[in-house]
PQR file of N, CA, C, O and H, with PARSE charges and radii, in Angstrom:
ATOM      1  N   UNK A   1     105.732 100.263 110.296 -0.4000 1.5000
ATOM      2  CA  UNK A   1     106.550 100.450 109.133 -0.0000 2.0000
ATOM      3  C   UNK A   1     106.743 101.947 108.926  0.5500 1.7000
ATOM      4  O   UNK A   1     105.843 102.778 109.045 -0.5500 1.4000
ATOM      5  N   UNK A   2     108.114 102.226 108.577 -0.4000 1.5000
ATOM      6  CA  UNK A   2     108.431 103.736 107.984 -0.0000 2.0000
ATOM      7  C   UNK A   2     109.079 104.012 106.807  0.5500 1.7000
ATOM      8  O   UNK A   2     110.173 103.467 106.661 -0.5500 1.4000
ATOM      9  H   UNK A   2     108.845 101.551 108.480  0.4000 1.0000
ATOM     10  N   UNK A   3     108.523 104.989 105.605 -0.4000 1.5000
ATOM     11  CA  UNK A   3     109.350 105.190 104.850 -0.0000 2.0000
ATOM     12  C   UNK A   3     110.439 105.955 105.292  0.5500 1.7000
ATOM     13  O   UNK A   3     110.786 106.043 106.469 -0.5500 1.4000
ATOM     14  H   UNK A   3     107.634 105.431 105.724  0.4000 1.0000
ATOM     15  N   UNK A   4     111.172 106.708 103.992 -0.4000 1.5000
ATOM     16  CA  UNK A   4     112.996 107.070 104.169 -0.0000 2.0000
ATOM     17  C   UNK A   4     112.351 108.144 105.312  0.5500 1.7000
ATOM     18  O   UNK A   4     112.857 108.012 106.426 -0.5500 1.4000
ATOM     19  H   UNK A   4     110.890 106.637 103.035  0.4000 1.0000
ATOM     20  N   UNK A   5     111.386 109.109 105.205 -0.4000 1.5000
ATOM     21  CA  UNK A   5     112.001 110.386 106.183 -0.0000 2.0000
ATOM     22  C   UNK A   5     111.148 109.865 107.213  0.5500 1.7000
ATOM     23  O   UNK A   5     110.411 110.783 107.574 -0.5500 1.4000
ATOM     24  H   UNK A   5     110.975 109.217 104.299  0.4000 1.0000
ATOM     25  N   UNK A   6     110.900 108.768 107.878 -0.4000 1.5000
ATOM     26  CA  UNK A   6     110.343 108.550 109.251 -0.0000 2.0000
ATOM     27  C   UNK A   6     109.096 108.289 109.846  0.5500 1.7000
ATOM     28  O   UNK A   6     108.707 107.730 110.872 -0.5500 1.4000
ATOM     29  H   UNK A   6     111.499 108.023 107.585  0.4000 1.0000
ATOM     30  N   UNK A   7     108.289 109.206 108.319 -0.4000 1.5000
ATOM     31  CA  UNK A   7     106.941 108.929 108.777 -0.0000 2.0000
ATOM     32  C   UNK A   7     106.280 107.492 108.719  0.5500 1.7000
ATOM     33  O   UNK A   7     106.608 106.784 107.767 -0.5500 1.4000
ATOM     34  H   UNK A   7     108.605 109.659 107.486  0.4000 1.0000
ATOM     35  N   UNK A   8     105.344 106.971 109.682 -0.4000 1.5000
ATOM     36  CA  UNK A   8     104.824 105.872 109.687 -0.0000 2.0000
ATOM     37  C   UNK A   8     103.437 105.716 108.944  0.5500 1.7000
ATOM     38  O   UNK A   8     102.731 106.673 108.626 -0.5500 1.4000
ATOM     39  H   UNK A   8     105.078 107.546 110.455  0.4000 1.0000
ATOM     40  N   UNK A   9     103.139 104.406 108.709 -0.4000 1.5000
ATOM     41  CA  UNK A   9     102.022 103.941 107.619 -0.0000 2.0000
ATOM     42  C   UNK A   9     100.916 103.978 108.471  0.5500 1.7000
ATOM     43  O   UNK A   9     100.683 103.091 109.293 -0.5500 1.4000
ATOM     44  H   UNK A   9     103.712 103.628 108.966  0.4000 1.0000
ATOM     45  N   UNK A  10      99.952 105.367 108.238 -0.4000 1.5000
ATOM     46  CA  UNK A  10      98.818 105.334 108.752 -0.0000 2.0000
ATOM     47  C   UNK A  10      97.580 105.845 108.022  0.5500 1.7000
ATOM     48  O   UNK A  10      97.534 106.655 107.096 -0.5500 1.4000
ATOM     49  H   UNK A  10     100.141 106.087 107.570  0.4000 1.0000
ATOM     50  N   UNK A  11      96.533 105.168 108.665 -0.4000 1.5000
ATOM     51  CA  UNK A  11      94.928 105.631 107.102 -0.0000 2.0000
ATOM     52  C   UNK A  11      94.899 107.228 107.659  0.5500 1.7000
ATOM     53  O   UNK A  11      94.852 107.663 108.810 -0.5500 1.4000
ATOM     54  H   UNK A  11      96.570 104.510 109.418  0.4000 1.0000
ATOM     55  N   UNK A  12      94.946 107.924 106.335 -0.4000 1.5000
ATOM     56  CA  UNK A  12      94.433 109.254 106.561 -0.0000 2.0000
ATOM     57  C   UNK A  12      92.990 109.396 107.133  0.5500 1.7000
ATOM     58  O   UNK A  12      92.141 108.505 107.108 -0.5500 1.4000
ATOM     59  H   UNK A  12      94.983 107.571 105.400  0.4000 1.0000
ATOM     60  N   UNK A  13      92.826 110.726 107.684 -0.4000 1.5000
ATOM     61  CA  UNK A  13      92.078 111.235 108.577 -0.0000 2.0000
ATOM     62  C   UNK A  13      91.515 112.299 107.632  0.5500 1.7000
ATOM     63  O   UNK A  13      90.344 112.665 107.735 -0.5500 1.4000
ATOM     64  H   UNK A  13      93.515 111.450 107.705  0.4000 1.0000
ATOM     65  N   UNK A  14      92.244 112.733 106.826 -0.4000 1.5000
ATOM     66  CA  UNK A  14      91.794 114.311 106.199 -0.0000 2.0000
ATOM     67  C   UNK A  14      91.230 114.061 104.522  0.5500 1.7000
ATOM     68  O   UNK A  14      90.300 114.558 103.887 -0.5500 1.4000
ATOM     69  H   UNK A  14      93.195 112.436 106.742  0.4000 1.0000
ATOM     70  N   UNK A  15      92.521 112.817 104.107 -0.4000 1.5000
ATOM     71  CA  UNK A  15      92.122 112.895 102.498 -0.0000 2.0000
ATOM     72  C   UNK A  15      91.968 111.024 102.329  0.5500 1.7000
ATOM     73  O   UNK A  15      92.712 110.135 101.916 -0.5500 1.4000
ATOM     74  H   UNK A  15      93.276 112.414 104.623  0.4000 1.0000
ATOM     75  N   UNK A  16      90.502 111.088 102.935 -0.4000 1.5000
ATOM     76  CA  UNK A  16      89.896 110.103 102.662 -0.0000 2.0000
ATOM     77  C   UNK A  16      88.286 110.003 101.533  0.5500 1.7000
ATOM     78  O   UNK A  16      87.730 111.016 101.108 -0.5500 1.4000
ATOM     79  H   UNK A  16      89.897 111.810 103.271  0.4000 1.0000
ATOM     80  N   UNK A  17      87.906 108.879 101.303 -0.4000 1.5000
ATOM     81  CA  UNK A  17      86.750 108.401 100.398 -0.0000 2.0000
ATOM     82  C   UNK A  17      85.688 108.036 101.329  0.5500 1.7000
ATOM     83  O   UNK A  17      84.591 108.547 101.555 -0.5500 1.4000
ATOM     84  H   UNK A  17      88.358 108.056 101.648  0.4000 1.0000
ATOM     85  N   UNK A  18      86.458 106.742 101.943 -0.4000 1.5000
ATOM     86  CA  UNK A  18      86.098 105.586 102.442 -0.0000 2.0000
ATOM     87  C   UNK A  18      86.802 104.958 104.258  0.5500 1.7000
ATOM     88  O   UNK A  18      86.253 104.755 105.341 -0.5500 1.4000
ATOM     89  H   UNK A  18      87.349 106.327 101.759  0.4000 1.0000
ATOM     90  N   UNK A  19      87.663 104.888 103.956 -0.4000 1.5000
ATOM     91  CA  UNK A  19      88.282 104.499 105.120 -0.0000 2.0000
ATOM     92  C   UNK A  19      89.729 105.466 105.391  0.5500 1.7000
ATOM     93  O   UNK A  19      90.228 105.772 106.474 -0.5500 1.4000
ATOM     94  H   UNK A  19      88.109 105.052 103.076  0.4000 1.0000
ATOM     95  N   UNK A  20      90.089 105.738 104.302 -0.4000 1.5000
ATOM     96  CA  UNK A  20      91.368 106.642 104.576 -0.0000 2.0000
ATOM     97  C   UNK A  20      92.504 105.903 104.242  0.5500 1.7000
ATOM     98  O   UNK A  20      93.616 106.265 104.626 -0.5500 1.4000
ATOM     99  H   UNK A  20      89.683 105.489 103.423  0.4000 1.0000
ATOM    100  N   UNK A  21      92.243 104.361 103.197 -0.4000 1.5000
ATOM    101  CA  UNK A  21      93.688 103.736 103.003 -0.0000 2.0000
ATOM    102  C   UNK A  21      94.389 104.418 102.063  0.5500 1.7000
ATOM    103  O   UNK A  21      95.517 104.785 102.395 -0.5500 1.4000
ATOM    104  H   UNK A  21      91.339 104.067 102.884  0.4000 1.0000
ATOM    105  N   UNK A  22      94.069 104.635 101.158 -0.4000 1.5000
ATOM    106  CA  UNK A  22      94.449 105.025 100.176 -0.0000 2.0000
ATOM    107  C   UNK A  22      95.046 106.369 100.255  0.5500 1.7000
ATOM    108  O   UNK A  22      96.012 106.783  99.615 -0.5500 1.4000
ATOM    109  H   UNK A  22      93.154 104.337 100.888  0.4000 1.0000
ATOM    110  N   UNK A  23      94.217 107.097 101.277 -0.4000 1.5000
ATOM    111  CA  UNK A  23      95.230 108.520 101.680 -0.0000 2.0000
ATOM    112  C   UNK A  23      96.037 108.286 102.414  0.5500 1.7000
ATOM    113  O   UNK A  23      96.792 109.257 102.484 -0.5500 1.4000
ATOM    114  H   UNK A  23      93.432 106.761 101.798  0.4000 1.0000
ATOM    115  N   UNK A  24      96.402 107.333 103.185 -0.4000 1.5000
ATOM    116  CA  UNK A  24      97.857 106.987 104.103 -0.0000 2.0000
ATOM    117  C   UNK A  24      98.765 106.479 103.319  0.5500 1.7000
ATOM    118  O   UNK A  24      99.971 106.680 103.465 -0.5500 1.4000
ATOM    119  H   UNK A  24      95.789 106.544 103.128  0.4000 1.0000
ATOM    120  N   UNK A  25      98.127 105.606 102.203 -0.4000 1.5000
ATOM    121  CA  UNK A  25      99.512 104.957 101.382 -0.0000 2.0000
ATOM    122  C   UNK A  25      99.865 106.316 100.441  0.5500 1.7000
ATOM    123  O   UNK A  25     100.950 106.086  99.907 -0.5500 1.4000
ATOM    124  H   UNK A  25      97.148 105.443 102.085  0.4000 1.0000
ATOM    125  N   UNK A  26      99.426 107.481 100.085 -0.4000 1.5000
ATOM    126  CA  UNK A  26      99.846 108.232  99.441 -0.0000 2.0000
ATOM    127  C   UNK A  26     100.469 108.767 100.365  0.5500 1.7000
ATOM    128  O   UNK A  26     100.923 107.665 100.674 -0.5500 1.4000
ATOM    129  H   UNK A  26      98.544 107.669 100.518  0.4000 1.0000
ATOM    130  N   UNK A  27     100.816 109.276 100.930 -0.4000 1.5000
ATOM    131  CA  UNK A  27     101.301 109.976 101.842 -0.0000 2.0000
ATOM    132  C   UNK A  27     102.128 109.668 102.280  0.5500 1.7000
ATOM    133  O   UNK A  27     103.030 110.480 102.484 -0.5500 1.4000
ATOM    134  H   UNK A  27     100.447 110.171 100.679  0.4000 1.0000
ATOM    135  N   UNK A  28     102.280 108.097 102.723 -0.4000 1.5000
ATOM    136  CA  UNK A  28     103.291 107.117 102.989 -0.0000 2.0000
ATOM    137  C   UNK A  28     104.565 106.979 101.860  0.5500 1.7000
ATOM    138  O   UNK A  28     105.747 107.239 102.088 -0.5500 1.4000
ATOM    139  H   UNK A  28     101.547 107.437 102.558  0.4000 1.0000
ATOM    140  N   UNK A  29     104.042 106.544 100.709 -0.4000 1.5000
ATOM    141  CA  UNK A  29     104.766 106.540  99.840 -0.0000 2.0000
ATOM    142  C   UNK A  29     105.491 107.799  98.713  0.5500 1.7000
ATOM    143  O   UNK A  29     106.332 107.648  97.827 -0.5500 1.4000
ATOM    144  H   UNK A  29     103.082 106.333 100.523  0.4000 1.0000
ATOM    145  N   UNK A  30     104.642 109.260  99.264 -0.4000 1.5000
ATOM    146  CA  UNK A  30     105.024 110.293  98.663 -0.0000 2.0000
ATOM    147  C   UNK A  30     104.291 110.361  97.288  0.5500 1.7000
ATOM    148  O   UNK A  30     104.787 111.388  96.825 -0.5500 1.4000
ATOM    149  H   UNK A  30     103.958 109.382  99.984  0.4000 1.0000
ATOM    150  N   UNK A  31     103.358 109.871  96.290 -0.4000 1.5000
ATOM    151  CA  UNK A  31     102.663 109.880  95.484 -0.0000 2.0000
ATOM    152  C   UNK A  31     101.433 109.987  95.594  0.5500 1.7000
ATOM    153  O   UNK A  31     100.971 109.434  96.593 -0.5500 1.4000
ATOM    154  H   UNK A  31     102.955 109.037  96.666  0.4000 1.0000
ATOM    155  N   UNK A  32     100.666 110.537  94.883 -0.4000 1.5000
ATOM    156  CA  UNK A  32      99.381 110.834  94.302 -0.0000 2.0000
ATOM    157  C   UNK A  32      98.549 110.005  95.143  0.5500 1.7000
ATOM    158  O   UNK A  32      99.041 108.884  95.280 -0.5500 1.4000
ATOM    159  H   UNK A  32     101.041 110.986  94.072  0.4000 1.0000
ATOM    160  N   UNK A  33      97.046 110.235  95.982 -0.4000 1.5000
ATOM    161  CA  UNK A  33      96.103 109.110  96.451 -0.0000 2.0000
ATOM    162  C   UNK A  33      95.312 108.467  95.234  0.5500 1.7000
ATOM    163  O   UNK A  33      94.630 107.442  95.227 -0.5500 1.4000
ATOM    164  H   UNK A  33      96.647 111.145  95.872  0.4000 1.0000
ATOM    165  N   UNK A  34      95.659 109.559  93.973 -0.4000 1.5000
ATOM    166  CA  UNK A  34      94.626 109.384  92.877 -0.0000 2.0000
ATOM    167  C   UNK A  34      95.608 107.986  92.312  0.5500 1.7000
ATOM    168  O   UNK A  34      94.816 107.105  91.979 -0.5500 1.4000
ATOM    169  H   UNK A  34      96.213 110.391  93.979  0.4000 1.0000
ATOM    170  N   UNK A  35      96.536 107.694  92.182 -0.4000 1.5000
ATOM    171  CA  UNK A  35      97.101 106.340  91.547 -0.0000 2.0000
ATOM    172  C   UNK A  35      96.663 105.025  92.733  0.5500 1.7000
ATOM    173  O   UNK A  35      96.615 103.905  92.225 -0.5500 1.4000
ATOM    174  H   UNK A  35      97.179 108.409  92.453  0.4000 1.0000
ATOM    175  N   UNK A  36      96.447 105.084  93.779 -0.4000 1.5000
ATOM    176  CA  UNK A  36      96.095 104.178  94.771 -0.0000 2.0000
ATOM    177  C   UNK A  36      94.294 104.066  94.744  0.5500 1.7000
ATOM    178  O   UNK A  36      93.834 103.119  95.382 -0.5500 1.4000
ATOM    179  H   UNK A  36      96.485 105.994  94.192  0.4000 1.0000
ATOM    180  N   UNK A  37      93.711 104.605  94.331 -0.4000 1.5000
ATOM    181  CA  UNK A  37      92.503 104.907  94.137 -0.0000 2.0000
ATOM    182  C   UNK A  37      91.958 104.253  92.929  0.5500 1.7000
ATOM    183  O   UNK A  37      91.004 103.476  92.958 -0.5500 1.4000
ATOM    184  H   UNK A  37      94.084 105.375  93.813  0.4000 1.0000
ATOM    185  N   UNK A  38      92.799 104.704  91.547 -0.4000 1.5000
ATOM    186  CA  UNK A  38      92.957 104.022  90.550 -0.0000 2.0000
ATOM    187  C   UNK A  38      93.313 102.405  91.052  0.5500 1.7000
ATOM    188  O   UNK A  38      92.585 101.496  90.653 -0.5500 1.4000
ATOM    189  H   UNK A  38      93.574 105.335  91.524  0.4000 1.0000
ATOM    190  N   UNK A  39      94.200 102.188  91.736 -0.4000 1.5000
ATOM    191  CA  UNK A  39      94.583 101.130  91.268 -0.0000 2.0000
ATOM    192  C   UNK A  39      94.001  99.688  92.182  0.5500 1.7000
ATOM    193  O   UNK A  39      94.359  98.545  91.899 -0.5500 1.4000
ATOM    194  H   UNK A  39      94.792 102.926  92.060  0.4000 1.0000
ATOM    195  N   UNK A  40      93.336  99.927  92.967 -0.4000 1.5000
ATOM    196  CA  UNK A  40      91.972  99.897  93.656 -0.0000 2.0000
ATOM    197  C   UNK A  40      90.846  99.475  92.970  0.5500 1.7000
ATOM    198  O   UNK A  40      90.448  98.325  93.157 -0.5500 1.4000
ATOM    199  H   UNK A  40      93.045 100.856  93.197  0.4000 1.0000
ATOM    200  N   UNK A  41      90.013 100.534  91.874 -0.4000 1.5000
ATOM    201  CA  UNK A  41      89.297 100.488  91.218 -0.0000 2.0000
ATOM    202  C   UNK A  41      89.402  99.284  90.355  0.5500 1.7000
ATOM    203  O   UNK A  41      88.536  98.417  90.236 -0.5500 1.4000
ATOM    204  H   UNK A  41      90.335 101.468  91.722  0.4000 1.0000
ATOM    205  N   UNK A  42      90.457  99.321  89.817 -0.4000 1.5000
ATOM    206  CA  UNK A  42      91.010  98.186  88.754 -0.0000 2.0000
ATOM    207  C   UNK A  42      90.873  97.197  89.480  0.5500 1.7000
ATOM    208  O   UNK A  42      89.831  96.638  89.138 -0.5500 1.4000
ATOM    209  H   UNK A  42      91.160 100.025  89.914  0.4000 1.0000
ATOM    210  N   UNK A  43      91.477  96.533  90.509 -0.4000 1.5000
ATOM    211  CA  UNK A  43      91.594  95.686  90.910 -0.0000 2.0000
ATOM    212  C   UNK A  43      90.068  94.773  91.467  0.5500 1.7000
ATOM    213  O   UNK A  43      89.726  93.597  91.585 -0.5500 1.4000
ATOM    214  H   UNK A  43      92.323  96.988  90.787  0.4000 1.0000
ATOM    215  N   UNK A  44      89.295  96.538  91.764 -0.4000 1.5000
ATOM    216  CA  UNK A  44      87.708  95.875  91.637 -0.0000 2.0000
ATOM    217  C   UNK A  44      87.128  95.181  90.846  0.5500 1.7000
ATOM    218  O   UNK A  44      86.170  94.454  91.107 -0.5500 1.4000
ATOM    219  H   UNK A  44      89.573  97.494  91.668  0.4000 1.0000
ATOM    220  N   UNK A  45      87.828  95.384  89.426 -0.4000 1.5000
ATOM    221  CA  UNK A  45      86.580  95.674  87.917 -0.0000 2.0000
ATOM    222  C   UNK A  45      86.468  93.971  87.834  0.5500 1.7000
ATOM    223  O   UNK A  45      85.414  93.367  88.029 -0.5500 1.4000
ATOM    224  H   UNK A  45      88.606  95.975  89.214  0.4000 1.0000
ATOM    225  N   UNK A  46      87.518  93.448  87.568 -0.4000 1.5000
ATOM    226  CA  UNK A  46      87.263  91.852  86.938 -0.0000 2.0000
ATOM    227  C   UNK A  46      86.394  91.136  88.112  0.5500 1.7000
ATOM    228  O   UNK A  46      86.734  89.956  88.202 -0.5500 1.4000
ATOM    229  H   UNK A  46      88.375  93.939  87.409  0.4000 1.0000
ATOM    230  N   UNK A  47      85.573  91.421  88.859 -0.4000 1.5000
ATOM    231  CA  UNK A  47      84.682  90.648  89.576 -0.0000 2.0000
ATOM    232  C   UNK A  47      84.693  91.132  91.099  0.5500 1.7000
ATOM    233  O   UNK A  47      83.994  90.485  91.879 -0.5500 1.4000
ATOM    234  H   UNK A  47      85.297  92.380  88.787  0.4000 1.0000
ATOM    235  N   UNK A  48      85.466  92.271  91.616 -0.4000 1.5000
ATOM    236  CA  UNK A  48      85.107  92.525  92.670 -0.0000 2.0000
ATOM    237  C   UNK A  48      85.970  92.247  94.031  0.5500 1.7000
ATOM    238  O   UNK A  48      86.485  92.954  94.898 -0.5500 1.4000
ATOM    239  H   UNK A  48      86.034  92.796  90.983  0.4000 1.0000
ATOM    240  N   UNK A  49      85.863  90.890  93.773 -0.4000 1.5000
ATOM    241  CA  UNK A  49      86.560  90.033  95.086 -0.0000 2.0000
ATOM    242  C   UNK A  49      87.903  90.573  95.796  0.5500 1.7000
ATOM    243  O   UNK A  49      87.986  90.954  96.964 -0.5500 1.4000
ATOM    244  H   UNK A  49      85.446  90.315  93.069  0.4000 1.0000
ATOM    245  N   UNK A  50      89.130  90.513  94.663 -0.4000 1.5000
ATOM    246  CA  UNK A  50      90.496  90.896  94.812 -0.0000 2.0000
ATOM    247  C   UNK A  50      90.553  92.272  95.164  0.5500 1.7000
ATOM    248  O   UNK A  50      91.269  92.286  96.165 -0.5500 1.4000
ATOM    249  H   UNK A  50      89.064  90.203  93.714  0.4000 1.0000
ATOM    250  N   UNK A  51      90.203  93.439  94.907 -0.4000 1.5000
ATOM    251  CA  UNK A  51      90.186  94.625  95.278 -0.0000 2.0000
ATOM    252  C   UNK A  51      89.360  95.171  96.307  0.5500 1.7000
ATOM    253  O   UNK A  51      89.622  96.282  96.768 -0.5500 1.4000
ATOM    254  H   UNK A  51      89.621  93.427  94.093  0.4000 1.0000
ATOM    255  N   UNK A  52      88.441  94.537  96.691 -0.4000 1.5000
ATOM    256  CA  UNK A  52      87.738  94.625  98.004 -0.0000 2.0000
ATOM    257  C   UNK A  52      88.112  93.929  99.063  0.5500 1.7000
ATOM    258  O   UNK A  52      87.778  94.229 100.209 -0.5500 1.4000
ATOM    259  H   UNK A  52      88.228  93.635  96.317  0.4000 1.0000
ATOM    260  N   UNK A  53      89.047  92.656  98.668 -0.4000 1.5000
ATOM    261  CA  UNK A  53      89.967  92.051 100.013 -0.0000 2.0000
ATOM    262  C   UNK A  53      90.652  92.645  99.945  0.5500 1.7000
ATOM    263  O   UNK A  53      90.416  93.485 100.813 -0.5500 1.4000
ATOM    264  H   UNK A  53      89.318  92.413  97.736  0.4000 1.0000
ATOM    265  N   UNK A  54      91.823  92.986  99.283 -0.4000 1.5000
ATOM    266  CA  UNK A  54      93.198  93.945  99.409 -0.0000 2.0000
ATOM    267  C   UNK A  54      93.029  95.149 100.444  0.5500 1.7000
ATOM    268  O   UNK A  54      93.804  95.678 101.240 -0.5500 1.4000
ATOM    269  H   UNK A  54      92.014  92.303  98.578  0.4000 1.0000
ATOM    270  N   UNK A  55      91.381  95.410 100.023 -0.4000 1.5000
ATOM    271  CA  UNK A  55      91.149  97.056 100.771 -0.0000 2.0000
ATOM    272  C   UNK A  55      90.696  96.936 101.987  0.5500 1.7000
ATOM    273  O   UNK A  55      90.850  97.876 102.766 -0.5500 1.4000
ATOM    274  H   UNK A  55      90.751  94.980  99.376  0.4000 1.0000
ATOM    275  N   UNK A  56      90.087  95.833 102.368 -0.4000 1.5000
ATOM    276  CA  UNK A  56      89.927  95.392 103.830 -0.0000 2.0000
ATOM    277  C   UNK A  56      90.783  94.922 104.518  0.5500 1.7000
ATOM    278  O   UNK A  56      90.807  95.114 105.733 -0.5500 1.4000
ATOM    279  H   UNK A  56      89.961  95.069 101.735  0.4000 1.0000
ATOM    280  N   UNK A  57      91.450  94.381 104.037 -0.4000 1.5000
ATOM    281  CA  UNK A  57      92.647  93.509 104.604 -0.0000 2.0000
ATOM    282  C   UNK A  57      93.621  95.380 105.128  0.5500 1.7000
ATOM    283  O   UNK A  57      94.103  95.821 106.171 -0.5500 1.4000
ATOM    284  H   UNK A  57      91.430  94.225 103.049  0.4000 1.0000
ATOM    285  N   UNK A  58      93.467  95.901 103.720 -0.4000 1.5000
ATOM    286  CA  UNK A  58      94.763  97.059 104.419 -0.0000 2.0000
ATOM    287  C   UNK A  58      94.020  98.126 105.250  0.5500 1.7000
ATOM    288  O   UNK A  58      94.562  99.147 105.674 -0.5500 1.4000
ATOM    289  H   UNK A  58      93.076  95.543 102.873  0.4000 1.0000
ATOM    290  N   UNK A  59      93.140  97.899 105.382 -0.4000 1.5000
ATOM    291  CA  UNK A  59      91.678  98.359 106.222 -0.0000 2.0000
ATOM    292  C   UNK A  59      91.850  98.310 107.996  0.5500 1.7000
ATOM    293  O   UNK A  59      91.854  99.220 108.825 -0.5500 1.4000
ATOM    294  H   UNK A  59      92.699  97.069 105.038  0.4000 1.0000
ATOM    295  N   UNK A  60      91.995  96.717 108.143 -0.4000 1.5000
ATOM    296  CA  UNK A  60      92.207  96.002 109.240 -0.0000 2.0000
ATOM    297  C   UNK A  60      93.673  96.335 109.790  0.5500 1.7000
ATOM    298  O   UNK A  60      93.984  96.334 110.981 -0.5500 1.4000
ATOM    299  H   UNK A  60      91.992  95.978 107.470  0.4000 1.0000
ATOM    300  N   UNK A  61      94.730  96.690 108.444 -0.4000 1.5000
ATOM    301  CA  UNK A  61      96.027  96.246 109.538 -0.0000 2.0000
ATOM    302  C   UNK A  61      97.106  97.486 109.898  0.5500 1.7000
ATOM    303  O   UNK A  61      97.951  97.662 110.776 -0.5500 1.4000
ATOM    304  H   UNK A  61      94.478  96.691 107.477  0.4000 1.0000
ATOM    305  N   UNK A  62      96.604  98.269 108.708 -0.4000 1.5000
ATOM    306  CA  UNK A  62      96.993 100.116 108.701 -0.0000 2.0000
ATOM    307  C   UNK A  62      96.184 100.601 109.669  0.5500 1.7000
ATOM    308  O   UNK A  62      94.967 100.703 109.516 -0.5500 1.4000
ATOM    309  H   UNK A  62      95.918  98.126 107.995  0.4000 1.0000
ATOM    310  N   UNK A  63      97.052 101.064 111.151 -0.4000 1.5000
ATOM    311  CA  UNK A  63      96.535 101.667 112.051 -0.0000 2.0000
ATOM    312  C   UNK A  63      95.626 103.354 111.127  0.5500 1.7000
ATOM    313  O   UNK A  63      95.774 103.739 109.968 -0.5500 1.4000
ATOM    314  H   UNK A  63      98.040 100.981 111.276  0.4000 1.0000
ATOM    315  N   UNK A  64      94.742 103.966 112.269 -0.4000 1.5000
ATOM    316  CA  UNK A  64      94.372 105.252 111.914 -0.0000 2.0000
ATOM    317  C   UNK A  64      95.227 106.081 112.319  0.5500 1.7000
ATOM    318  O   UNK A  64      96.024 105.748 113.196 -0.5500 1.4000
ATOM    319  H   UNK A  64      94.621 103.653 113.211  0.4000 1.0000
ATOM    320  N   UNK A  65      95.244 107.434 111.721 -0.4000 1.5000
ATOM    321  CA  UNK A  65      95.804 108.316 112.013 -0.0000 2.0000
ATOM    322  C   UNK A  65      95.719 108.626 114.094  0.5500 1.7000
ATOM    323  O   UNK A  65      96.302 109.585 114.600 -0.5500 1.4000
ATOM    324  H   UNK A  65      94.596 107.705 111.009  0.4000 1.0000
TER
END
């Protein structure tokens, strides 16, 4: 997958936590890693499950840099 100027969807290497998803989708999408991070977190809070699959799942299928 590519956004408008070409670049492709990959886990950062440089501005990572954890795995680096959240710094590829910023980067990817041109916004903040801190709103993907946030929105992550949230998705943790009500029990865990949903935001820790989302993040594995985009873990598994977002090549690395």
């Amino acid at each position: 997958m590519f956004n408008a100027s070409g670049r492709p969807l990959r886990r950062s290497r440089t501005d990572r936590v954890f795995a680096g998803v959240c710094g590829g989708l910023g980067a990817f999408f041109g916004i903040s890693t801190f709103w993907f991070r946030l929105a992550f977190v949230i998705a943790f809070l009500p029990g865990g499950v949903p935001g820790l699959l989302l993040y594995f799942l985009a873990w598994l299928i977002i090549p690395a840099e």
